[in-house]
C-alpha positions as a Markdown table, in Angstrom:
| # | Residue | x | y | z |
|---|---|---|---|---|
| 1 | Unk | 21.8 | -16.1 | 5.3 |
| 2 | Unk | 22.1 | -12.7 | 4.1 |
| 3 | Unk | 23.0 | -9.6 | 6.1 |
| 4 | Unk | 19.7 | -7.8 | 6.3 |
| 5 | Unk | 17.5 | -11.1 | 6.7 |
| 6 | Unk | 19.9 | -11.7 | 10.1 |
| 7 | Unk | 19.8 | -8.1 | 11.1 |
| 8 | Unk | 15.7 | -8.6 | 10.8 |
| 9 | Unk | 15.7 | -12.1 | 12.8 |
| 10 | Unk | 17.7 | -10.7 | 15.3 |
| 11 | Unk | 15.3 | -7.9 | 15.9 |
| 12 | Unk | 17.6 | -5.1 | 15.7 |
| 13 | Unk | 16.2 | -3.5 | 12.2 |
| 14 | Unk | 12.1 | -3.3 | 13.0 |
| 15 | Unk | 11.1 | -1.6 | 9.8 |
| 16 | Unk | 7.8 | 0.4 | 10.7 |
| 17 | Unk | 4.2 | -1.0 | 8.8 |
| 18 | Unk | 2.8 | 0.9 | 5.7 |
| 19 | Unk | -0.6 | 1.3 | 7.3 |
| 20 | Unk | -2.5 | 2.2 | 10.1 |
| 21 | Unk | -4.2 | 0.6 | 13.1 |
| 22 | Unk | -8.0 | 1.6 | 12.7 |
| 23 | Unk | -10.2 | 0.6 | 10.5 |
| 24 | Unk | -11.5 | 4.5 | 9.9 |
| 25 | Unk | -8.5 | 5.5 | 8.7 |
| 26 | Unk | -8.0 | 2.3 | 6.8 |
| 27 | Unk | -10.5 | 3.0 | 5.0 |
| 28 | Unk | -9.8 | 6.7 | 4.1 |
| 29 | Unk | -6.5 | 5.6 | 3.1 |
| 30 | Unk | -7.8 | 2.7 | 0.7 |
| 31 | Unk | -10.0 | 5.6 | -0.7 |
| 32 | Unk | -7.7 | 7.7 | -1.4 |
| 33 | Unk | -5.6 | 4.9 | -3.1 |
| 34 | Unk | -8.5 | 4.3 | -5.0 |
| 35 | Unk | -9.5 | 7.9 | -6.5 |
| 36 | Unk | -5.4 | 8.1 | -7.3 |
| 37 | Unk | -5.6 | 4.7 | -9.6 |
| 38 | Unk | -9.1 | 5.8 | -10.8 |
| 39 | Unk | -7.1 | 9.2 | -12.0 |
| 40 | Unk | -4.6 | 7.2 | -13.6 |
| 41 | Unk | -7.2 | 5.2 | -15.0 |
| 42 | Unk | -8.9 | 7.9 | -17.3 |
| 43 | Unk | -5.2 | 8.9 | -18.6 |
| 44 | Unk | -3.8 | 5.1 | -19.3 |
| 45 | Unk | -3.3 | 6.4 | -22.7 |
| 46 | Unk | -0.3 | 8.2 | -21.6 |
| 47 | Unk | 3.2 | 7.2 | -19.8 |
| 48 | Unk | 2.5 | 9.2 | -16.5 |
| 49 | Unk | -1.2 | 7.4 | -16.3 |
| 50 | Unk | 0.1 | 4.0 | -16.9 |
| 51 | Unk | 2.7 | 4.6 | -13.8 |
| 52 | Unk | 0.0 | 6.1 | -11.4 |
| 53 | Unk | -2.5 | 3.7 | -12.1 |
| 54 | Unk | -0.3 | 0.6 | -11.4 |
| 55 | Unk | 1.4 | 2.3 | -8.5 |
| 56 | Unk | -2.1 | 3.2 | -7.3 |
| 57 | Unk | -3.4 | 0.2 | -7.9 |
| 58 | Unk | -1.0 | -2.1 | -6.4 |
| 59 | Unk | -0.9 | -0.1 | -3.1 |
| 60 | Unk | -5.0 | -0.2 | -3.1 |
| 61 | Unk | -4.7 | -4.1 | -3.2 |
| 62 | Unk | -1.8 | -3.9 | -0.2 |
| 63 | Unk | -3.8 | -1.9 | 1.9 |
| 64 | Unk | -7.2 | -3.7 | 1.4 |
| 65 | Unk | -5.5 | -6.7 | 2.6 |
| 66 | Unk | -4.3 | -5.0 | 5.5 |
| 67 | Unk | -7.8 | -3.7 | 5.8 |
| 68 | Unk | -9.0 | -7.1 | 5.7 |
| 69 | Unk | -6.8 | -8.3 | 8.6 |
| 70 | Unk | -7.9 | -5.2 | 11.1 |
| 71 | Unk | -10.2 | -5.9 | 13.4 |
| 72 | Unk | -14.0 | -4.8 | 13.8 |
C-alpha cells in the first residue's frame, strides 16, 4: 500500500472537499463554472480558450455531481 493511501485510511490526512454544503451556493458556484467554460467556449480557437474551457468544463461536471448529491 502506498504512503499517502495509508496516511488517508488511517485518518490522519483529511483533505478538505472542493464544494460547499448548500444547495444555494452550489448552484452559484456551478454558474460561475459555467459562464468561465462558456468564455472559453467562444475563444477555443486559441491555446488559452482551449485550456479554460476544458478546465471549466470539467470542474462544472464535478460540481454538478456534487450538486446532484446535496440534499433538498
Amino acid at each position: 500500500m502506498r504512503s499517502w493511501a495509508r496516511l488517508l485510511g488511517s485518518g490522519v490526512v483529511r483533505l478538505a472537499r472542493f464544494y460547499v454544503n448548500n444547495r444555494r451556493d452550489g448552484s452559484r458556484l456551478l454558474s460561475s463554472a459555467l459562464v468561465i467554460c462558456g468564455a472559453g467556449l467562444i475563444r477555443i480557437d486559441h491555446p488559452v480558450g482551449q485550456v479554460v474551457a476544458l478546465l471549466a468544463g470539467l470542474v462544472s461536471l464535478y460540481w454538478w455531481l456534487c450538486y446532484r448529491q446535496l440534499p433538498s
